[in-house]
C-alpha positions in Angstrom: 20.2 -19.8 -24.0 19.3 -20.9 -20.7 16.0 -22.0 -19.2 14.7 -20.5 -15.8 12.4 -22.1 -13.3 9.0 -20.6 -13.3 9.7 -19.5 -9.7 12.8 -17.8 -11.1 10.5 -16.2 -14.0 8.1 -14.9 -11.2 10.9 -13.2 -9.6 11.7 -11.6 -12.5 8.4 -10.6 -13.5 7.9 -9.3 -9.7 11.1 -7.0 -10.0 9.9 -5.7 -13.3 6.2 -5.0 -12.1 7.8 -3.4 -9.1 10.3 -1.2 -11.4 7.1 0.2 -13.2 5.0 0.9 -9.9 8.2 2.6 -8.5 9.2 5.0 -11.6 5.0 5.8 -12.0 5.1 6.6 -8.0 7.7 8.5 -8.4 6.9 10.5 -11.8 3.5 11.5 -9.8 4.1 11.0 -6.0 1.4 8.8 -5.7 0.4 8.6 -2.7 -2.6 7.6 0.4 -1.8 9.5 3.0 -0.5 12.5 0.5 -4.0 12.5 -0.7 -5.3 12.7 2.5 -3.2 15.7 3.4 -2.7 17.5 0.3 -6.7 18.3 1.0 -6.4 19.2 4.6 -3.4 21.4 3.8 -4.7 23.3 -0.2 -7.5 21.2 -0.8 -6.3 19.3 -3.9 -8.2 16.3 -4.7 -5.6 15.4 -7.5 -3.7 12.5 -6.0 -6.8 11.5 -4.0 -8.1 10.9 -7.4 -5.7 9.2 -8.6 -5.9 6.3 -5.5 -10.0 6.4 -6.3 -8.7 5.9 -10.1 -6.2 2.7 -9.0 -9.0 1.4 -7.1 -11.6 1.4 -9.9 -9.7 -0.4 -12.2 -7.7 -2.5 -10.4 -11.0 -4.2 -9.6 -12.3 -4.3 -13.3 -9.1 -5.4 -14.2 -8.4 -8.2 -11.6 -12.1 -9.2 -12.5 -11.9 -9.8 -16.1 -8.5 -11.5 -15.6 -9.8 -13.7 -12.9 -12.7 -14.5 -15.4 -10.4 -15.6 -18.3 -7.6 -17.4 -16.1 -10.1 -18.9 -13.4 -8.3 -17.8 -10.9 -10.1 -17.9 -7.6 -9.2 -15.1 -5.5 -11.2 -16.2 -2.8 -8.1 -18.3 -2.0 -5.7 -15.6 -1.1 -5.1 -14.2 2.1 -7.9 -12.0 2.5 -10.3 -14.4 2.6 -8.6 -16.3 5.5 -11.0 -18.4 7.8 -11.6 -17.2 11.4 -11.4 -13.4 10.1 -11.2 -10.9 13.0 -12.8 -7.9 12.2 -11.8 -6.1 15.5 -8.0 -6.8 14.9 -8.1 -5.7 11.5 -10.3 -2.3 12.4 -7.7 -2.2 15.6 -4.6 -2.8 12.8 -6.1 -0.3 10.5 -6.0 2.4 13.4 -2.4 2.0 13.9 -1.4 1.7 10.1 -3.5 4.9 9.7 -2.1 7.2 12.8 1.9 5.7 12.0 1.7 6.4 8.1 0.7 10.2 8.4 3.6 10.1 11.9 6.0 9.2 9.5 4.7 11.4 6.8 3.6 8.1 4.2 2.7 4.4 4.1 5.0 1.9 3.9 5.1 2.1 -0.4 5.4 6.2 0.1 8.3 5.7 2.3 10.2 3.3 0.2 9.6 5.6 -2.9 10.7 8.6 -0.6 13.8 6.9 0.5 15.0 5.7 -3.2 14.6 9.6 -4.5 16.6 10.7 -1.7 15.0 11.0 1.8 17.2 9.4 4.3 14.9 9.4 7.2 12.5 7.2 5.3 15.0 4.3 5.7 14.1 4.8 9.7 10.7 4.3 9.1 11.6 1.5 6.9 13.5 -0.6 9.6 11.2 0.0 12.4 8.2 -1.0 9.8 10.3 -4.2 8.8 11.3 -4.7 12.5 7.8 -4.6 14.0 6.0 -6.6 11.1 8.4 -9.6 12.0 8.5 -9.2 15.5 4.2 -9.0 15.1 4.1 -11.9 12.9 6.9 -14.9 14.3 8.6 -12.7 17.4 8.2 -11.0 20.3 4.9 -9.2 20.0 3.1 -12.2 18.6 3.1 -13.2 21.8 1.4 -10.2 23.3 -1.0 -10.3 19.8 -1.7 -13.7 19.6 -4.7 -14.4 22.4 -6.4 -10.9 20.9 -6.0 -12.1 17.4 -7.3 -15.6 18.3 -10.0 -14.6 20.8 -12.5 -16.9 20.3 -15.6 -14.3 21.5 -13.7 -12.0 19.0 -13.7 -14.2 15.8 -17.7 -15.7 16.8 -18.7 -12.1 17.2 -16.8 -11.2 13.7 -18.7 -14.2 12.3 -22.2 -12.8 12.7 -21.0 -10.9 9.5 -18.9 -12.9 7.0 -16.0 -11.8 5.4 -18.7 -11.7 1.8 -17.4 -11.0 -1.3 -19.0 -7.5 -2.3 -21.4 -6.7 -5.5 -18.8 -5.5 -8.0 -21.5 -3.3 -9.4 -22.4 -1.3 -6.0 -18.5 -0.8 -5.7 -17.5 0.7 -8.4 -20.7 2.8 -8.6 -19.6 3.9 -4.9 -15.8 4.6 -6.5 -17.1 6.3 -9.8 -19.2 8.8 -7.8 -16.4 9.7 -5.3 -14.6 10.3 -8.4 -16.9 12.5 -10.2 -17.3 14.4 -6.6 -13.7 15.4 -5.9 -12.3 15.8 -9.7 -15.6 18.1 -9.8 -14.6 18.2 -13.6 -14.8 15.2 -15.9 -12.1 16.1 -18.4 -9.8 15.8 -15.4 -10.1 12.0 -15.5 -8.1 12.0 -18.6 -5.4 13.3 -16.8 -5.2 10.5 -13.8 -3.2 8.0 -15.8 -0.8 6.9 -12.9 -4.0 5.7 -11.2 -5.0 3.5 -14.4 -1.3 2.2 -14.6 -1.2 1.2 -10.5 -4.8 -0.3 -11.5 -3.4 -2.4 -13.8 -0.1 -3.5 -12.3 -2.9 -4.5 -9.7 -4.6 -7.4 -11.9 -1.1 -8.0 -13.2 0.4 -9.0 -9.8 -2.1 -11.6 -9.3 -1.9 -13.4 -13.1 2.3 -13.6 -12.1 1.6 -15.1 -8.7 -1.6 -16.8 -9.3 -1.3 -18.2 -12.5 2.3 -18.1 -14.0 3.0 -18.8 -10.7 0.9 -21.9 -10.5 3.1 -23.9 -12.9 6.0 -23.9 -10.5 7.0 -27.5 -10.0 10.4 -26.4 -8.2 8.8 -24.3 -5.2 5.4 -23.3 -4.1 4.3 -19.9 -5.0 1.7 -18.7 -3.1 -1.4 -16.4 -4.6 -0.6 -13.0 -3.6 -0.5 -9.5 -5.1 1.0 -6.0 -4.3 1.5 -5.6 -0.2 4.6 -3.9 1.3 4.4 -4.2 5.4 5.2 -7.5 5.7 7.3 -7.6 2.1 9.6 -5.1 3.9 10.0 -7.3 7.2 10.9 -10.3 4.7 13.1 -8.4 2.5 15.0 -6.6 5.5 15.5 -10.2 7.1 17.2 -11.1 3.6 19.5 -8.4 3.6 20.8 -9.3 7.2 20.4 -13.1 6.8 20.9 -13.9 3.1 19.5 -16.9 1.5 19.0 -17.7 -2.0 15.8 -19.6 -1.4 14.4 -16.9 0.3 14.2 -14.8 -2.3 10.6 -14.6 -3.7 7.6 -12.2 -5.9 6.8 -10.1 -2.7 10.4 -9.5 -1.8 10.9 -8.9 -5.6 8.4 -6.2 -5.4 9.8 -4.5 -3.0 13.2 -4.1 -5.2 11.3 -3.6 -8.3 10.3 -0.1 -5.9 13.5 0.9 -5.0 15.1 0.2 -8.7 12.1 1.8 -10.3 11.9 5.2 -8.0 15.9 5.2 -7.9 16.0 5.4 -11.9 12.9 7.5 -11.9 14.5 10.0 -9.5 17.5 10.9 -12.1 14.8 11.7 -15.2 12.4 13.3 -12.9 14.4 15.7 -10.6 11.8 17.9 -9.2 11.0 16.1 -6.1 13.7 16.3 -2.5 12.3 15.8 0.7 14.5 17.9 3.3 12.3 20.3 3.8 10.7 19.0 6.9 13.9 19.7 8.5 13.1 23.2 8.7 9.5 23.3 10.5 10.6 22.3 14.0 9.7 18.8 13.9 11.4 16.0 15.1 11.6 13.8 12.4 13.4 10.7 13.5 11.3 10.0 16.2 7.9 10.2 14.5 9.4 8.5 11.4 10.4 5.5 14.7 6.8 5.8 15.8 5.0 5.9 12.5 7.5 2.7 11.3 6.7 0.9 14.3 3.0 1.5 14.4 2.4 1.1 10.7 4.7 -2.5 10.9 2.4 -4.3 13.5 -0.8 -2.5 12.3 0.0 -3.6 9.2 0.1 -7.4 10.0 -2.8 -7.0 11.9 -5.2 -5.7 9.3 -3.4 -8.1 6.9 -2.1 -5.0 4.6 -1.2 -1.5 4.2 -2.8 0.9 2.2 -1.9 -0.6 -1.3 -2.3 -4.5 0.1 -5.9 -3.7 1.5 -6.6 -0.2 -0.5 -5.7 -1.8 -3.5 -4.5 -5.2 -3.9 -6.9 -6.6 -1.1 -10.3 -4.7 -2.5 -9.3 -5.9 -6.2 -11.2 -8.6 -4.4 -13.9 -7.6 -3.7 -13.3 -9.4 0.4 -15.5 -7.0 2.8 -12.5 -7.5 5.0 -10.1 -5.3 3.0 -13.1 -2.1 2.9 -13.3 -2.6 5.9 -9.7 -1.9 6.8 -8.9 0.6 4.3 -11.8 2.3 5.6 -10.0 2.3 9.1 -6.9 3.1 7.5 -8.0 6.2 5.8 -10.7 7.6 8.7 -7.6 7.0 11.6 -5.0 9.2 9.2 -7.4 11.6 8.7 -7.6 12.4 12.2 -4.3 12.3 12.6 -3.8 14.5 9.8 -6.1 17.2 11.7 -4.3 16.8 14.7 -1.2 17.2 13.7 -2.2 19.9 11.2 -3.6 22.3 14.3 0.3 21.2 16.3 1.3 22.6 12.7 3.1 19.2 12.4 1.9 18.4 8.9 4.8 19.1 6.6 3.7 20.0 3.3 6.8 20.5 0.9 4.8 20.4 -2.6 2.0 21.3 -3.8 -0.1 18.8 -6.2 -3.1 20.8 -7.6 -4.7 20.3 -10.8 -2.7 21.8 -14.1 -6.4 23.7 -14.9 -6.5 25.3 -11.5 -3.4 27.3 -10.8 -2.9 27.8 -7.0 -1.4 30.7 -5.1 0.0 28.4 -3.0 3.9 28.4 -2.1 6.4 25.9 -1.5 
């Protein structure tokens, strides 16, 4: 038998946490933006549930695993000093109007791409492309003096990046919940938010604690985020380097491999039927990549890294940017809907309320 590295266990860990988030993301479309549209369009609340769901317990579970490993969470990225809430609201705005442009987040559009939708590997690229070029290239130039504006950052420090009451939280979460599943049985049935939830709190113990053992290489605290993930992986795959390889970039595989396996047991889901509704899909899946990669360095996440992975905890920054996120798609989603521009190729409605609805 041979003995890994911890980094080389975190690795592993990270493909297999990823392989589970993909095949559950797959099995039930999870999705942000789909929640956002599947209510504009039928409105289902199902798989806007099931996000609410992922949220709620990803925080309990991050906080009770943060409790019994000490791991302080105030050190990871979301916390960062000199916090600018204007780039973040301003990054949450892009993220928002390029994910429902592209038709999905950067997570939706790698599970679309492994179950078969080629123009998601667009969006993919341009969200990889503009992430780097946001963070190390060409546009951190033209982002840098807003991101570091010194009136910017005093005026964002008026309000400090706090970490929220756990309690008022979840009793904000739990009564969204009760007020779009409008029956409580159905919580019984949003298991692919209690397993995202989980995977969550898990991402953090790998990186954050298993993690913190690693003599070989430094492993920094971080949890489940795809904008900047995708740059990092896409720069591997043109520029390969053993070393590079690390638990975000893992993550990201884990996705692919997962929805990929997932795609051949559960067959019901193909996504060419935008190609029939008079849009032009490769341009708003370049505009949607594009806008979603440099909004999502500038908010510090996408929907899951913020939504999810950056509310876990508990930084105000990360409401505050999922809030942008979700209110920017939203009116996107009602613009595009009245351009009928809002594809809609399934629909997700609860099993005890059978819809009229066609495909």
């Amino acid at each position: 038998m041979f003995e890994l590295e911890i980094f080389e266990t975190v690795n592993i860990l990270g493909l297999v946490l990823g392989t589970i988030f993909g095949m559950v993301a797959q099995k039930q479309q999870f999705c942000f933006s789909g929640s956002i549209k599947d209510y504009i369009l039928t409105k289902s609340t199902k798989r806007g549930a099931s996000v609410i769901m992922a949220m709620i317990v990803a925080i309990i579970a991050t906080a009770i695993m943060s409790s019994i490993f000490e791991l302080d969470l105030s050190e990871s990225k979301y916390y960062k000093e000199n916090i600018n809430y204007f780039v973040i609201i301003a990054g949450g705005i892009l993220f928002g109007i390029g994910m429902m442009l592209a038709d999905g987040c950067g997570n939706r559009q790698l599970i679309k791409f492994a179950q078969g939708d080629n123009n998601s590997l667009i969006t993919i690229i341009f969200i990889g492309i503009f992430a780097y070029a946001t963070t190390k290239g060409l546009l951190y130039g033209v982002m840098s003096p807003i991101i570091n504006n010194e009136t910017l950052i005093q005026l964002s420090s008026y309000i400090p990046n706090i970490t929220m009451n756990i309690y008022l939280v979840l009793a904000v979460l739990v009564a969204i919940l009760l007020f779009i599943i409008k029956k409580v049985k159905r919580i019984f049935t949003l298991w692919d938010g209690v397993v995202v939830g989980i995977l969550i709190s898990l991402a953090w113990y790998i990186s954050g604690v298993v993690g913190a053992e690693s003599m070989e290489r430094e492993i920094a605290l971080d949890g489940i985020t795809f904008v900047y993930p995708t740059a990092k992986t896409v720069e591997l795959f043109m520029y390969y380097e053993v070393n590079e390889f690390s638990f975000p970039i893992a993550l990201v595989c884990g996705v692919l491999l997962g929805t990929f396996i997932m795609s051949f047991i559960n067959k019901k889901y193909s996504f060419g039927c935008t190609a029939a509704q008079n849009i032009n899909r490769t341009k708003y899946n370049m505009i949607g990549g594009a806008l979603m990669g440099t909004g999502g360095v500038l908010s510090i996440g996408c929907t899951v890294g913020q939504g999810l992975t950056g509310l876990s905890t508990l930084a105000f920054a990360s409401a505050l940017a999922i809030i942008s996120i979700m209110v920017s798609g939203t009116i996107t989603a009602l613009i595009l809907n009245r351009k009928n521009k809002l594809p809609m190729c399934f629909i997700f409605e609860w099993e005890d309320n059978p819809t009229d609805y066609q495909i």
